[in-house]
FIVEXFI-514657 format. One line per 3 residues: their letters; for each residue x negated, y negated, z negated of C-alpha. Coordinates in pm, whole numbers, plus 32768, in hexadecimal, padded with zeros to 4 digits. Last residue first. Layout:
BEGIN
a> X:Y:Z  ...
END
This chain:
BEGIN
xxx> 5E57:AC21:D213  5D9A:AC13:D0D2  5C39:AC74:D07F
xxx> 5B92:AB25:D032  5AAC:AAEE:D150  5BC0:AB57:D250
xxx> 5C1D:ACE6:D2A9  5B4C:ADCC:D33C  5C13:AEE8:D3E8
xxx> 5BCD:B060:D40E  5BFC:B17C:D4BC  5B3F:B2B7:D455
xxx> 5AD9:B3D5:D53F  5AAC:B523:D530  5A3D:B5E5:D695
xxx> 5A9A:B75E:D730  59B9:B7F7:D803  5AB6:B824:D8EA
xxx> 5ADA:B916:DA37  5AA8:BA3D:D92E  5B54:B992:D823
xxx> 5AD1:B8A7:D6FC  5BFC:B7F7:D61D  5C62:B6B8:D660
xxx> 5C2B:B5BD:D51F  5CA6:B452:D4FC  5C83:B3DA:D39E
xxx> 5D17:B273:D329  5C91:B0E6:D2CA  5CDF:AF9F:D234
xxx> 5BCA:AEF7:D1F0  5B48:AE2E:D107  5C22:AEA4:D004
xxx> 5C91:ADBB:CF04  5DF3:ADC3:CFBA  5E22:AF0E:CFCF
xxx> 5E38:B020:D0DF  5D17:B0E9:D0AD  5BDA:B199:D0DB
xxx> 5C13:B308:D161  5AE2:B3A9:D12F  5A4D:B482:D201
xxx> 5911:B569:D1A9  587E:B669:D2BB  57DE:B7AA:D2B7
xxx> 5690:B81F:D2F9  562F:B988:D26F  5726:BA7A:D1CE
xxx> 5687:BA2E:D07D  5696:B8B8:D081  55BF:B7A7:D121
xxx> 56B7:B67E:D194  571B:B5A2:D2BA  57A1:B412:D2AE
xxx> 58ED:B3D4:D2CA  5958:B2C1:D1AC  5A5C:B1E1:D17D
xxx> 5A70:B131:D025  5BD2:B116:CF33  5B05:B205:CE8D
xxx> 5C2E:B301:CE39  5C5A:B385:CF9F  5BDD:B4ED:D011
xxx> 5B77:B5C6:D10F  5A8A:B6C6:D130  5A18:B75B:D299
xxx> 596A:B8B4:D2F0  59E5:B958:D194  5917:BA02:D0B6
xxx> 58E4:B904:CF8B  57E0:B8FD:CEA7  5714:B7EF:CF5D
xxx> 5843:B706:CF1E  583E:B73C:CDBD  56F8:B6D1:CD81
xxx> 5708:B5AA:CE6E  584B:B533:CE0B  57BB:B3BD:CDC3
xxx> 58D8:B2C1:CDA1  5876:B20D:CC86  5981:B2F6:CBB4
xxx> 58E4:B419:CC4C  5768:B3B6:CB9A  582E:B40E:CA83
xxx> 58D2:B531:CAE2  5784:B5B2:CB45  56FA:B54E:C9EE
xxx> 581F:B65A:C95F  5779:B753:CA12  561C:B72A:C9B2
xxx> 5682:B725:C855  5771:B844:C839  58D1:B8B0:C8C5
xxx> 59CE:B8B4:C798  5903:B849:C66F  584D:B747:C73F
xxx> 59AA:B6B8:C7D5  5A54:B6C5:C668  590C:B5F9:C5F8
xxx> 5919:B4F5:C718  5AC7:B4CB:C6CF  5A64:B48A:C56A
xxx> 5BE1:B3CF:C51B  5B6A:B2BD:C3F8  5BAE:B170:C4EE
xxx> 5CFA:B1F8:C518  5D62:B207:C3A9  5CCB:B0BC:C351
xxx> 5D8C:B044:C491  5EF7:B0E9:C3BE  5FB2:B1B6:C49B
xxx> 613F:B19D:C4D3  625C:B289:C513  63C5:B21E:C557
xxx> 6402:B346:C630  62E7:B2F9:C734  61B3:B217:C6AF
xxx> 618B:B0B9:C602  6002:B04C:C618  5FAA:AF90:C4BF
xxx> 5EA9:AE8C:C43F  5E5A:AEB5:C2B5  5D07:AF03:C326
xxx> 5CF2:AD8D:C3E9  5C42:AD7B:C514  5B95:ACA0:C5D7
xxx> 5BE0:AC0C:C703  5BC4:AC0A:C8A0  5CD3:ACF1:C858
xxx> 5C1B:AE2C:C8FF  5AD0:ADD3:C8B8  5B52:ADDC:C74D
xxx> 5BC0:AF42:C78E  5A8B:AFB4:C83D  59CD:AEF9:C6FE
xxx> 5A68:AFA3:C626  5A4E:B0F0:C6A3  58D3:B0C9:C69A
xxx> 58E4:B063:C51A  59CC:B184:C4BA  58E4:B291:C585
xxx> 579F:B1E1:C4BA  5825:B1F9:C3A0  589B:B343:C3BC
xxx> 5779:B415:C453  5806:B486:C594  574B:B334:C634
xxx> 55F3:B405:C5DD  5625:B521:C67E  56C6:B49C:C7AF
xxx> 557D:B3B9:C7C7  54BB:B4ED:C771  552A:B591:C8CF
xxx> 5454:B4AA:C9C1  5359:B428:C8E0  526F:B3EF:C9FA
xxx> 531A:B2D1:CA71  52EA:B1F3:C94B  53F7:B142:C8C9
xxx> 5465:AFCF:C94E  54CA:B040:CA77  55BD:B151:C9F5
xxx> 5660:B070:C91F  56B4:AF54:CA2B  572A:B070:CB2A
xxx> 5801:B0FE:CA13  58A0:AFA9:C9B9  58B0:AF3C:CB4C
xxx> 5945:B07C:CBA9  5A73:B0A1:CAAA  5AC6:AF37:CAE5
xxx> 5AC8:AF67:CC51  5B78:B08E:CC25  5C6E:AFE6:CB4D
xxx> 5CC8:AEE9:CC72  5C9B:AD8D:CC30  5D61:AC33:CBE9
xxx> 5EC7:ACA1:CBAD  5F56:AB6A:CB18  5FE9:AB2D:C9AE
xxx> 5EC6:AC37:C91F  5F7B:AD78:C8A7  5F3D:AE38:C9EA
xxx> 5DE6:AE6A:C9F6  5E28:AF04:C88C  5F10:B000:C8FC
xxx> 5E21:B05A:C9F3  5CFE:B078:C908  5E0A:B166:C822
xxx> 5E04:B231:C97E  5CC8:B26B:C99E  5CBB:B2E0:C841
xxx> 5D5A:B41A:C8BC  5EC3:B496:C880  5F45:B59D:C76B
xxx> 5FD3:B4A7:C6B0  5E9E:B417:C656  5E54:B501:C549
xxx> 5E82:B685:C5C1  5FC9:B6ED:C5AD  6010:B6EF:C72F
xxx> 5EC0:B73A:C796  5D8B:B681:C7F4  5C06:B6C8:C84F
xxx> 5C5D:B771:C99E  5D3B:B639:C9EF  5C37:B541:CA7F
xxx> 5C5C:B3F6:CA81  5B2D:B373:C9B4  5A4F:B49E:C9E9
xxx> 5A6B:B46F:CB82  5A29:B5AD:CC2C  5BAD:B617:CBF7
xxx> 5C2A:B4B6:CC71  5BAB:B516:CDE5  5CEA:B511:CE8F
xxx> 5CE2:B687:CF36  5CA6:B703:D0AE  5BD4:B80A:D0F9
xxx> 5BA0:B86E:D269  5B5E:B9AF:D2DD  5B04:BA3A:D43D
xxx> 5B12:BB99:D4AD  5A41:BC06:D5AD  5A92:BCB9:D702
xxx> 5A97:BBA2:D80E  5C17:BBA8:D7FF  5C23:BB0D:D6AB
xxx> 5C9E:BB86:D562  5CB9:BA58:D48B  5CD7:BA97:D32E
xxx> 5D6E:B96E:D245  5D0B:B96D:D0DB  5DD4:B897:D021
xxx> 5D6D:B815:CEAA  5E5C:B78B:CD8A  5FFA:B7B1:CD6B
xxx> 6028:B7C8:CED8  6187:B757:CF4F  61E7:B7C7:D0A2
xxx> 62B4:B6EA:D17C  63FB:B7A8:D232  64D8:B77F:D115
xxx> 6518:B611:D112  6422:B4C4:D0E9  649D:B43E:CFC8
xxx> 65A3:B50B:CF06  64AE:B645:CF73  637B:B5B4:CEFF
xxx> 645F:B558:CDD3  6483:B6EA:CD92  631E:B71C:CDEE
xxx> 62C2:B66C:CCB7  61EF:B523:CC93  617A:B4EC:CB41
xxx> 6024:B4B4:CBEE  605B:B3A9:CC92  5F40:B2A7:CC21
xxx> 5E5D:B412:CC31  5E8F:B497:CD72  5FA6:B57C:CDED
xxx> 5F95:B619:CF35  60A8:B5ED:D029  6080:B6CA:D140
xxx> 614A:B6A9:D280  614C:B772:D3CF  61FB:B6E0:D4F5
xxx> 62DB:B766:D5BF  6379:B631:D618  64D4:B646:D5A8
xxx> 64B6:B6B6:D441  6344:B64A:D3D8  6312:B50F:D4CD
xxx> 644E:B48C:D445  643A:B494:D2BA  62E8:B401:D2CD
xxx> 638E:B30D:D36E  649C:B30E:D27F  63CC:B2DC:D18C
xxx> 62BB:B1D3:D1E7  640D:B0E0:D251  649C:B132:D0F2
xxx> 6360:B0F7:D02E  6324:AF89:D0DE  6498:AF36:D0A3
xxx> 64C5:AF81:CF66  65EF:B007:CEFD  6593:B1AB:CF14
xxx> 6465:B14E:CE36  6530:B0A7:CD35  6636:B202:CD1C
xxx> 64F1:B2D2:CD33  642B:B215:CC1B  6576:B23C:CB30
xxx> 6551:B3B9:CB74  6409:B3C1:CB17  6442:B311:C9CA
xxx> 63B6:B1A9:C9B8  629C:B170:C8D2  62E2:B085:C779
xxx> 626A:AF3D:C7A1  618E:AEA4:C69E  606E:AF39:C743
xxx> 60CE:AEA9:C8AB  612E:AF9F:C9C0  6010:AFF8:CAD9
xxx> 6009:B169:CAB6  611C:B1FF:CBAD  60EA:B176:CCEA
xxx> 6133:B214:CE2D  6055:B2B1:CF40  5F23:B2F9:CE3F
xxx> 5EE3:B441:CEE6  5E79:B4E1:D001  5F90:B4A0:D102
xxx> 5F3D:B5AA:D204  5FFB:B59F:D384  5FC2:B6B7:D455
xxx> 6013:B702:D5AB  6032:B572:D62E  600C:B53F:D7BE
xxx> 617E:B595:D83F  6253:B561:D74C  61A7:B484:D66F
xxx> 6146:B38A:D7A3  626F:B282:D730  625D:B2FA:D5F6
xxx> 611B:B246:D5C6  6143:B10F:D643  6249:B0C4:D564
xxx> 6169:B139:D43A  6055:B064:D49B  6105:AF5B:D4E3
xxx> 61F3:AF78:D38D  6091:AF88:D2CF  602B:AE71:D334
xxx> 613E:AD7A:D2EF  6173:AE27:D1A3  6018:AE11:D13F
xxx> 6014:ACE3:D082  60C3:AD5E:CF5F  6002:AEAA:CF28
xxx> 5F2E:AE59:CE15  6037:ADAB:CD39  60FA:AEFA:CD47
xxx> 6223:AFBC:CE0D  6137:B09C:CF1A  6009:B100:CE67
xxx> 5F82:B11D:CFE5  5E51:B222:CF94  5E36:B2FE:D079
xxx> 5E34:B35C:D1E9  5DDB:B483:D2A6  5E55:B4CA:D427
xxx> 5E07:B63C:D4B6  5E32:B606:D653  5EA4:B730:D72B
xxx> 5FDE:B6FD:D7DE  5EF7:B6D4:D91F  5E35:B802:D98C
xxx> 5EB0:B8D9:D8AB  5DB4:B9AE:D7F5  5E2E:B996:D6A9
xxx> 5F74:BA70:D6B0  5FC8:BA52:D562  5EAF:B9D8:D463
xxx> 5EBA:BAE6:D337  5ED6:BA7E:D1F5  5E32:BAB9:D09C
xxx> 5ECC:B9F9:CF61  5E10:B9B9:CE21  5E54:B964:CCFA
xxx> 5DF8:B818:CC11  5E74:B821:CAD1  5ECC:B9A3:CAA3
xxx> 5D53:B9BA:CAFD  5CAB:B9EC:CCA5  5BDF:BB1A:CCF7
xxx> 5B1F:BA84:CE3B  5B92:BB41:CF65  5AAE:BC72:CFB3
xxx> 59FA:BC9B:D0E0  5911:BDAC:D152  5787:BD57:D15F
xxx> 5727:BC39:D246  55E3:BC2E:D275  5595:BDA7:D28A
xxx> 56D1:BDC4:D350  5670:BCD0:D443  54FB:BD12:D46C
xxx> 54A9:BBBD:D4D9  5593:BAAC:D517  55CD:B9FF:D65B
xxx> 5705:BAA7:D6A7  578C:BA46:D56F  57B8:B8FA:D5C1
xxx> 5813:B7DC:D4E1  5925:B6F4:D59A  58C1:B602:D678
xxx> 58DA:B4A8:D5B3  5966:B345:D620  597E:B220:D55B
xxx> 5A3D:B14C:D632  5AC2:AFDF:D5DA  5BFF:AF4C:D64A
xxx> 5CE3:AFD4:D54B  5DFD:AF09:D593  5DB6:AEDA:D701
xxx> 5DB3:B073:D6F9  5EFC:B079:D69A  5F55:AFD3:D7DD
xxx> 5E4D:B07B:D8B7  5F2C:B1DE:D815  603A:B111:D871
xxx> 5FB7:B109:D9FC  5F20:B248:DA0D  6082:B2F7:D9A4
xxx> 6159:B21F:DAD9  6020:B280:DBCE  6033:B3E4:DB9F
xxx> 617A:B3DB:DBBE  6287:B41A:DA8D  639A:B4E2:DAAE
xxx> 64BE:B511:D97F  64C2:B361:D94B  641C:B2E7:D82C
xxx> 6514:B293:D722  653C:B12C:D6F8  6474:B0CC:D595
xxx> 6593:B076:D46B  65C0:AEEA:D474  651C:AE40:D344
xxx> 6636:ADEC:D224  663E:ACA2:D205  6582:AC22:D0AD
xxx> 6656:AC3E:CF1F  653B:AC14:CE82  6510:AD2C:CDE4
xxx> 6469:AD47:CC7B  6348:AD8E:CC7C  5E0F:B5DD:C509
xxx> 5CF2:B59D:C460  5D47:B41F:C3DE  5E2F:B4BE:C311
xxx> 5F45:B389:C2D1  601C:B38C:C3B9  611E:B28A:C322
xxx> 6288:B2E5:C324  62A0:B344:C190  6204:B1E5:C178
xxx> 635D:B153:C230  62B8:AFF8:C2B9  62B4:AEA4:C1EB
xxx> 6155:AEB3:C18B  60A2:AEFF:C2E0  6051:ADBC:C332
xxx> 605C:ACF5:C486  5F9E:ABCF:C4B0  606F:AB00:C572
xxx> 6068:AA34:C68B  5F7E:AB41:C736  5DE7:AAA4:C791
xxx> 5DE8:AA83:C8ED  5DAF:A911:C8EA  5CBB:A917:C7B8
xxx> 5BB2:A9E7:C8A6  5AD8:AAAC:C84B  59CF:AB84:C936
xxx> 5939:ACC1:C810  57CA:AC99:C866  577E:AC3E:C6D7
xxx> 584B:AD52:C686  5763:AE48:C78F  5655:ADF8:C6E3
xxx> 5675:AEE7:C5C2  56CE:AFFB:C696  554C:AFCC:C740
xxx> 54A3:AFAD:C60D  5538:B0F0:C56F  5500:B187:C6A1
xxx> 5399:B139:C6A5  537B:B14D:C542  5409:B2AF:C538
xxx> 5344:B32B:C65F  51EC:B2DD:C5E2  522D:B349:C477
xxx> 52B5:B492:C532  515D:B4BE:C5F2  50B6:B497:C4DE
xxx> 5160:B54A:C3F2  515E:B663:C500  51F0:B75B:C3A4
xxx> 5137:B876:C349  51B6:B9B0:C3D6  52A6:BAC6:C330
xxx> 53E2:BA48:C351  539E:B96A:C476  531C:BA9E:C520
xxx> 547D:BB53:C516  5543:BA01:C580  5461:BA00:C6C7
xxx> 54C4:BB63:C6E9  5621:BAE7:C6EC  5607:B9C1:C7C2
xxx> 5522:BABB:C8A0  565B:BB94:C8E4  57A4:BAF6:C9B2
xxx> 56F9:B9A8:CA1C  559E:BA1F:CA7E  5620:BB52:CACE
xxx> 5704:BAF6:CBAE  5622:BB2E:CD09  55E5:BCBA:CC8F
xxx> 548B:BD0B:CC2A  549B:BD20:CAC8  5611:BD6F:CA7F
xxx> 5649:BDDE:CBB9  5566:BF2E:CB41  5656:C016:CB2E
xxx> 5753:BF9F:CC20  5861:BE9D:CBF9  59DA:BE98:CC81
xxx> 5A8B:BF04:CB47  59DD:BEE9:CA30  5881:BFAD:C9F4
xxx> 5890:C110:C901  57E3:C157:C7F1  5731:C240:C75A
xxx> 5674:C254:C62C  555A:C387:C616  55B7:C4D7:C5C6
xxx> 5482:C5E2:C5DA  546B:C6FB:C567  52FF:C736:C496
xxx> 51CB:C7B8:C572  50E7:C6F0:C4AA  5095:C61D:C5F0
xxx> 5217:C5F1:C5FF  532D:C6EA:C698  5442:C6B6:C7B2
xxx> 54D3:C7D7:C841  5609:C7F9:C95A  550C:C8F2:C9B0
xxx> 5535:C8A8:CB52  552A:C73C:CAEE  53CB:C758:C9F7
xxx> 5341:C847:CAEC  538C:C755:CC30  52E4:C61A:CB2E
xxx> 51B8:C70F:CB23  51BD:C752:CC56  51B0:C5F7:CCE2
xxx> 50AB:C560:CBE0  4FCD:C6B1:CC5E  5005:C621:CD7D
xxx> 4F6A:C506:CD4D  4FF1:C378:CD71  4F6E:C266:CDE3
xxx> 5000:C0F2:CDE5  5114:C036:CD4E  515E:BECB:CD0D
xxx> 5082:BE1A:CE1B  5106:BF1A:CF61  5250:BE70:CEE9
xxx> 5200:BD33:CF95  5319:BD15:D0B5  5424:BD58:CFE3
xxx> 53BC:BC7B:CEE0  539D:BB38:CFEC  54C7:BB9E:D067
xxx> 5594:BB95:CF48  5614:BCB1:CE99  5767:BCC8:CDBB
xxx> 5808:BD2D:CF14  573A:BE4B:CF3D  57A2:BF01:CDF4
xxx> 567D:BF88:CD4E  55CA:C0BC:CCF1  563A:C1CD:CDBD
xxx> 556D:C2F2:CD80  5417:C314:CD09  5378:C3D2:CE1D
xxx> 5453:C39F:CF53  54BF:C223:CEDA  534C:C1E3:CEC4
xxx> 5319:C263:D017  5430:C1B0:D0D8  53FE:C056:D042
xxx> 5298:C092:D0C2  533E:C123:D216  5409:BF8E:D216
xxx> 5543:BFC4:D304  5663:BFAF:D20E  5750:C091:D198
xxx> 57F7:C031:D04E  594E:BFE3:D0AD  595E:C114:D14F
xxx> 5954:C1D3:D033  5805:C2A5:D00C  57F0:C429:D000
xxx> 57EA:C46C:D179  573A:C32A:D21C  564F:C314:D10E
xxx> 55E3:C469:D146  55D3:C41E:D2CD  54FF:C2F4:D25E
xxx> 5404:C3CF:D175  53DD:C4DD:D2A2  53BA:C39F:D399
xxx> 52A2:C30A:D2CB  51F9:C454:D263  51D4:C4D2:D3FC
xxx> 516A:C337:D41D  503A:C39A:D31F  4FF9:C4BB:D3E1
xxx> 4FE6:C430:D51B  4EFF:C31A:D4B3  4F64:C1C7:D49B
xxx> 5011:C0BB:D505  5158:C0E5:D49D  510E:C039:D326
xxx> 5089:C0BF:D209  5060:C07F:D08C  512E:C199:CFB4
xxx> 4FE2:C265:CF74  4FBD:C3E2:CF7F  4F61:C512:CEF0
xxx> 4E89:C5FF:CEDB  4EC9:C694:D02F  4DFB:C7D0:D08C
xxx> 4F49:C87F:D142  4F6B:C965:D00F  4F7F:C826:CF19
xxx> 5089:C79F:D007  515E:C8A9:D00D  5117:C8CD:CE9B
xxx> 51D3:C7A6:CE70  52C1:C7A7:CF5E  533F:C8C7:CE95
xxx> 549C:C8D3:CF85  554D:C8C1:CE13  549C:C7BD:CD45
xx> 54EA:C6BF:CE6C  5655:C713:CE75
END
């Protein structure tokens, strides 16, 4: 288009020689003639997706084309693009018209021309690779890979960082908390199990027979104002202290679509997808409250001294549902499904569903749940976490009925509000940051049984005679321990030095032995589905740090690290949603964040065990034009020792 209207002798004739992409609206009458000529261009050729209001964006894209995708930009980038480019002559700007209205490309020598080609994936621009907010995880790795080959080694640097690490793993045995009353009565051995059974690539309670608790009345069809205040005082008595937010305005932000450049969900894997809804009717005055909770592991050790709680809070609960409650989200770890002994073999999912539908404290949760999603219009998401993360949407249904939505890893809820702007709200477990419970590093014929080592940890917590901790305790304090004794400006050579095998074998090892409150024994053995079994030497081999480095990169894979202490601060300023919620800690949080779209807010859930120190939900009510909106979360500090 550009080589045919000659813009550039237009230009030449009208004295220009040229022109530089740095401006701004604030300048000469000319200059703003250029700005609105390059933004109309923009505004023709360009999807929509990619308009924004930044005239140096404007420019380059007028001379050079379209060279990114917006939403692989940050802010920062957007905003500082005058730094990356700057003038250019029009004899640059014929020449480049001679060489498109030609269809011609020659060398210096005057020789054709065919240089290599290629073409970006889908969803990234030209030059995402090196400016784009990714690149540091999707492309340096590899051009950090290229200089290795061909650079001296930091022998310095890496002498520093291997005996640090080294050091640090090393102690971590000596920190391992024993105990000879937890120890298991036997020490089980591996000898007398079907070899042709064993996995052996290392790559790849009981009721009680308690009354049955009385099903919650039915709140009646009307409700008064005064009838719904009063149990909402009720379930706030159980929750007693307020935490509340207002939610992140857009209002106040500058340049809105500059800030905020079009949204795309995140991509989600096969492991982990992602689901985007839409919030129904979301300015109602009073049926209007999002509710979030997580992490009950209902039917374990952890759980046991909940029940009392729990059947309150849930009581409570559907006595408002109908007229207070709009959406309900479970975000993960509901049920258990990882705390069996090693020498027991795992339940099957449909054996799980039989127990859970005979236990009391599952039963009453259920059919709840059950309730307030078929008779009292409201909408529930289950979203699986990590403990239950076998769970199908076929014993969703068995459970909880039809009506509940089962969300295999991430949900992305849009609320279009009646002051004009669309809200979004992410809600997902959190395992995926974590490297020791994540699933992007696993699949079904990989080692482990396609499951992460998270969840060998578990198996371990629950080989000792009594329940004593909760894995992501265990998982915290042997990471935390590591990570203080290395230095802190290592950052992404500790990962780089635990994928070395020693090193990965000796860390395991010590997570495990943490664990047991023991050591361990190589001929030790964890019995699997179908009969299956894996060896401890086996276990303690699997390189989960190297498979994360291969698959994502250095940097990256220290992000998951610091996400199994609880610190999503690298993935939380990647995401584009107003609010992101999630569980998995066992901690509440609600504090706000720096990401691309601006401020946003972090919730989490907390939980509803007994090693929490509090028990504690989400409350969120989406902005209107009479509302600002607010997020809230209820909690309740329980006694010294962390049971009710």
């Amino acid at each position: 288009m550009k080589a045919g209207l000659y813009l550039p002798g237009t230009l030449e004739a009208l004295g220009v020689d040229g022109f530089t992409v740095d401006t701004d609206d604030f300048v000469s009458l000319s200059e703003r003639f250029v700005n609105h000529f390059a933004k109309g261009v923009t505004r023709v050729f360009l999807p929509y997706d990619e308009l924004c209001h930044n005239p140096i964006c404007h420019r380059i894209s007028f001379i050079y084309g379209l060279l990114w995708e917006h939403e692989n930009l940050n802010p920062t980038t957007h905003d500082s693009l005058h730094e990356f480019f700057g003038h250019v002559t029009s004899k640059v700007l014929k020449q480049l018209s001679l060489t498109m209205k030609k269809r011609k490309l020659v060398s210096a020598s005057g020789a054709p021309y065919s240089g290599l080609h290629l073409d970006p994936d889908s969803g990234y621009g030209h030059l995402d690779c090196i400016y784009g907010k990714a690149a540091v995880h999707d492309v340096y790795p590899h051009i950090l890979k290229a200089l290795d080959a061909h650079a001296e080694d930091e022998l310095i640097l890496d002498e520093i960082a291997c005996n640090c690490v080294t050091n640090a793993v090393a102690s971590l045995k000596s920190k391992v908390q024993t105990n000879g009353s937890i120890n298991m009565t036997s020490d089980p051995k591996s000898s007398a199990l079907p070899t042709d059974l064993e996995v052996m690539h290392p790559d790849n309670d009981s009721l009680d027979g308690e009354e049955e608790l009385i099903y919650p009345v039915e709140a009646s069809d009307v409700l008064n104002p005064s009838e719904v205040k009063t149990i909402w005082d009720k379930l706030n008595e159980i929750t007693p202290l307020e935490a509340w937010q207002q939610w992140p305005s857009k209002v106040t932000r500058k340049n809105l679509v500059k800030n905020e450049p079009s949204y795309h969900p995140p991509t989600g894997t096969d492991a982990e997808k992602v689901e985007v809804r839409e919030m129904l009717n979301p300015s109602d005055p009073v049926k209007n409250l999002i509710l979030s909770m997580s992490d009950l592991h209902l039917d374990s050790h952890w759980s046991k001294n909940m029940q009392d709680k729990l059947h309150t809070f849930i009581t409570n609960l559907a006595g408002v549902a109908e007229v207070s409650l709009h959406t309900l989200v479970l975000i993960g770890d509901i049920v258990e499904m990882w705390l069996e002994p090693m020498t027991l073999s795992p339940l099957t999912l449909q054996e799980r569903v039989t127990r859970w539908k005979a236990n009391i404290t599952c039963t009453l949760f259920f059919d709840v749940v059950r309730k307030m999603a078929e008779e009292d219009g409201v909408k529930v998401f289950y979203i699986r976490g990590n403990h239950d993360h076998e769970m199908t949407v076929e014993a969703v249904e068995q459970l909880m009925g039809k009506k509940v939505e089962f969300i295999e890893g991430t949900l992305i809820y849009l609320i279009n509000s009646d002051d004009g702007q669309q809200y979004r709200i992410r809600f997902a477990h959190g395992h995926d940051w974590d490297i020791f419970n994540t699933y992007s590093l696993t699949e079904p014929n990989y080692p482990l049984g396609g499951r992460p080592i998270g969840y060998y940890v578990s198996r371990a917590v629950a080989t000792t005679e009594r329940v004593i901790t909760e894995t992501e305790e265990v998982l915290r304090q042997v990471t935390t321990s590591l990570m203080r004794m290395v230095k802190g400006d290592l950052g992404s050579f500790i990962v780089e030095m635990l994928a070395k095998g020693p090193l990965q074998k000796r860390f395991t090892e010590a997570l495990i032995e943490r664990a047991l409150g023991r050591d361990v024994n190589d001929d030790e053995f964890i019995l699997l589905e179908e009969g299956k079994w894996i060896k401890m030497s086996n276990l303690l081999k699997y390189r989960y740090f190297q498979r994360a480095i291969d698959k994502f990169g250095s940097s990256y894979t220290y992000s998951l690290l610091k996400g199994a202490v609880g610190n999503f601060d690298d993935f939380l300023s990647r995401c584009g949603e107003d609010i992101i919620v999630l569980g998995h800690t066992h901690q509440w949080r609600d504090h706000g964040i720096k990401n691309r779209t601006g401020k946003s807010m972090y919730v989490n859930t907390g939980a509803w065990i007994d090693f929490a120190h509090e028990i504690s939900y989400a409350r969120i009510i989406p902005p209107t034009k009479s509302n600002p909106g607010c997020v809230q979360v209820r909690r309740d500090l329980l006694d010294a020792d962390g049971i009710v």
